[in-house]
N, C-alpha and C positions, 0 to 999 in steps of 0.2 A: 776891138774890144769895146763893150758899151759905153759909156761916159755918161756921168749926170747931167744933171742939164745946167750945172754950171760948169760943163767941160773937166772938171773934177770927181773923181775915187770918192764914196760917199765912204770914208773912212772910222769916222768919229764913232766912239765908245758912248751908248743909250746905258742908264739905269746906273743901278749902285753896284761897289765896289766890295762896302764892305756894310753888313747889316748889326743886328746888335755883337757887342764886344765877344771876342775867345774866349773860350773857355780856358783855364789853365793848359788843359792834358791839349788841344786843338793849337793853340798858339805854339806849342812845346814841339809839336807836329810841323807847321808851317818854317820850324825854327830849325828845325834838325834832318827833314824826313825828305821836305820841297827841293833842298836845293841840290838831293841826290837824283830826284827826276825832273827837275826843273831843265822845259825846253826853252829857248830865247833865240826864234827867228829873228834873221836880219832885215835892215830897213829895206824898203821897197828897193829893187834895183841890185841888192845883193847877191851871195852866192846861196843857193837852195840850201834847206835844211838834210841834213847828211844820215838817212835814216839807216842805213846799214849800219851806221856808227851808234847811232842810239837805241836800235833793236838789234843786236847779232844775232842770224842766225834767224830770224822772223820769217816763216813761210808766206807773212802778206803784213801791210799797215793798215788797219784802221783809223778812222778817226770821228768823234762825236765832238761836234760844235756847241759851246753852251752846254756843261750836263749836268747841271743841276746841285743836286748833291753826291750824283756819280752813281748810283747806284748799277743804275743800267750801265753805264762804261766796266765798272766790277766785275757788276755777273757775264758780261761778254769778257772781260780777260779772264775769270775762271773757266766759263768753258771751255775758251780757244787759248790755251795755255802757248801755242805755237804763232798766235798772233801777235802784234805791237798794236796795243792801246794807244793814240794818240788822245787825250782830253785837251781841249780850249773853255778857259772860263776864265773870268774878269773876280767874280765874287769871290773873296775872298771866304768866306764862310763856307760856300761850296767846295773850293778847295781843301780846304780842312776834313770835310765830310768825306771825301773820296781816298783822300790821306789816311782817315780810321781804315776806311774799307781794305785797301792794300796792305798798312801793317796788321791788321785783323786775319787776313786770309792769306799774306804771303804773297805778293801778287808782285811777278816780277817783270811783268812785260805793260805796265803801264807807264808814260810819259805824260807830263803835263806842262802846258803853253800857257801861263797866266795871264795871257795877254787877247786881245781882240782877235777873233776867229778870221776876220778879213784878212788880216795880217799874218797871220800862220799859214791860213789857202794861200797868199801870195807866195809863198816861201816853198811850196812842195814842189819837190820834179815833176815832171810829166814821166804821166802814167804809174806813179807809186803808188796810191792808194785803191784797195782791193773793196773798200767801202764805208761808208760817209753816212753819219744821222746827226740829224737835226731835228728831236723830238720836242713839243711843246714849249716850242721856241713865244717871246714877248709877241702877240699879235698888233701891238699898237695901233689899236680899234680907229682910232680918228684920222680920218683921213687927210688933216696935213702932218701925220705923223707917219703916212704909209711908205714916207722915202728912209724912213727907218729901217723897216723889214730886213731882217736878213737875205732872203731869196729876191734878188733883184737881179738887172740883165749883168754887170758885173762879177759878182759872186759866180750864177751858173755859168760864163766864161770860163773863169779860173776852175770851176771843178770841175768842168769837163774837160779840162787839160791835165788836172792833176789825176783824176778817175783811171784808170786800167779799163780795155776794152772789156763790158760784159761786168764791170764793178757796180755795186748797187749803192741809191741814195736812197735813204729811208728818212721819212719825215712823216711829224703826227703832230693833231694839232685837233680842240676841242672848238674852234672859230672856224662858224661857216666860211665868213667873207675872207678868211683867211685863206681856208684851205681852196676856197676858188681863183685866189689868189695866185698861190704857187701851181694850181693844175693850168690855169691858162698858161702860165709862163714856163712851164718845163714842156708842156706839150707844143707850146713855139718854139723853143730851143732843138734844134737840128741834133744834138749829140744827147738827146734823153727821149728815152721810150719806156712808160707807163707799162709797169708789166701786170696789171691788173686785170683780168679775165671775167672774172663774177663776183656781184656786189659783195662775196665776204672777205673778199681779198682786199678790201679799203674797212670794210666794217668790222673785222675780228682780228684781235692782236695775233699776230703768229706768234708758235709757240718757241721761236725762238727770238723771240722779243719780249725781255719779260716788263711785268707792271712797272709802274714809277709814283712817286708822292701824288703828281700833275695829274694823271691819268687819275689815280681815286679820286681826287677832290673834284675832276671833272664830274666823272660817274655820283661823285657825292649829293653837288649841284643839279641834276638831270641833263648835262650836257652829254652830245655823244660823242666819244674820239674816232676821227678820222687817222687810219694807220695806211698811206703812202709807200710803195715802190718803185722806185724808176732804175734802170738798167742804162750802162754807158754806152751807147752804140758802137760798132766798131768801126775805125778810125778808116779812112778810104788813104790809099796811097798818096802819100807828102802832106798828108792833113794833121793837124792836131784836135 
């Protein structure tokens, strides 16, 4: 497995927690709502997170790193009502937002890890997860800040252990240096292959990817988003 280059898991938590105060009715949510889906991996070294036990019954787990206000985790558990939603987010605020969306529309197969997504991927079996996004993830433009980035040689370790053979990573992102970023590094990675064919396959959101806040205010700005698939190779005998 990779190791930073100070021999250490680049673990630490980047950005804020919590942005301006809750609203009543969102606080009221975080208070009563969270800690019936509230997931809580254990520390590094522990036993996996028990996902039969927290999706029964789930034809496949998903899961979205970072999402936002949730909106896209939502509208993929309304449409895949027989999937488990996994969400990881730090923000409290964002939390709250994805909280409306499921008491809003009923939404009974979503899960939420309010903790560091590094931490949660360390925590999944091998080979549970059916598909994994990480959209318009912090770019952290400066470059002594690029050992922030989420997609590092660590991270795609861990998900291409916890990926299902033929499970897809989707990632998007309105930063050139970024997304050249993660193409070099996932097309280095031995257990990810780029299923991309023709330029609209990176260029146009599919339509089963819907908008996000990110996504407008890119298009707002005249940035263009880059929308990302990679596929988990399949595993060669005694491999993980």
């Amino acid at each position: 497995m990779t190791n930073s280059p100070a021999g250490k898991r680049n673990t630490r938590v980047y950005g804020r927690r919590i942005g301006r105060p809750l609203r009543k009715a969102r606080q009221e949510l975080i208070d009563s709502l969270l800690p019936q889906l509230r997931v809580v991996p254990a520390s590094e070294g522990g036993p996996p997170l028990d996902l039969p036990s927290l999706f029964p019954g789930a034809e496949s787990i998903w899961i979205e790193f970072g999402f936002g206000a949730g909106e896209h985790l939502a509208w993929q558990a309304a449409h895949h009502p027989a999937v488990g939603m996994l969400g990881c987010e730090v923000f409290q605020n964002g939390v709250a937002s994805l909280l409306r969306h499921v008491r809003e529309q009923g939404l009974a197969n979503v899960r939420i890890a309010e903790t560091d997504s590094f931490r949660v991927l360390g925590s999944l079996p091998e080979t549970s997860i059916g598909r994994a996004f990480l959209l318009f993830p912090d770019p952290w433009p400066k470059a002594r800040h690029h050992r922030r980035r989420f997609v590092r040689g660590e991270v795609l370790d861990l998900l291409a252990r916890a990926l299902a053979d033929g499970a897809e990573f989707r990632f998007a992102t309105d930063h050139a240096d970024y997304c050249a970023w993660v193409l070099a590094r996932l097309l280095a990675h031995p257990a990810f292959a780029w299923a991309a064919e023709h330029p609209a396959d990176w260029r146009v959101r599919p339509a089963d990817w819907p908008p996000t806040r990110y996504e407008e205010r890119a298009l707002a700005a005249g940035r263009s988003p880059v929308f990302l698939t990679f596929q988990r190779r399949p595993r060669r005998s005694g491999a993980t």
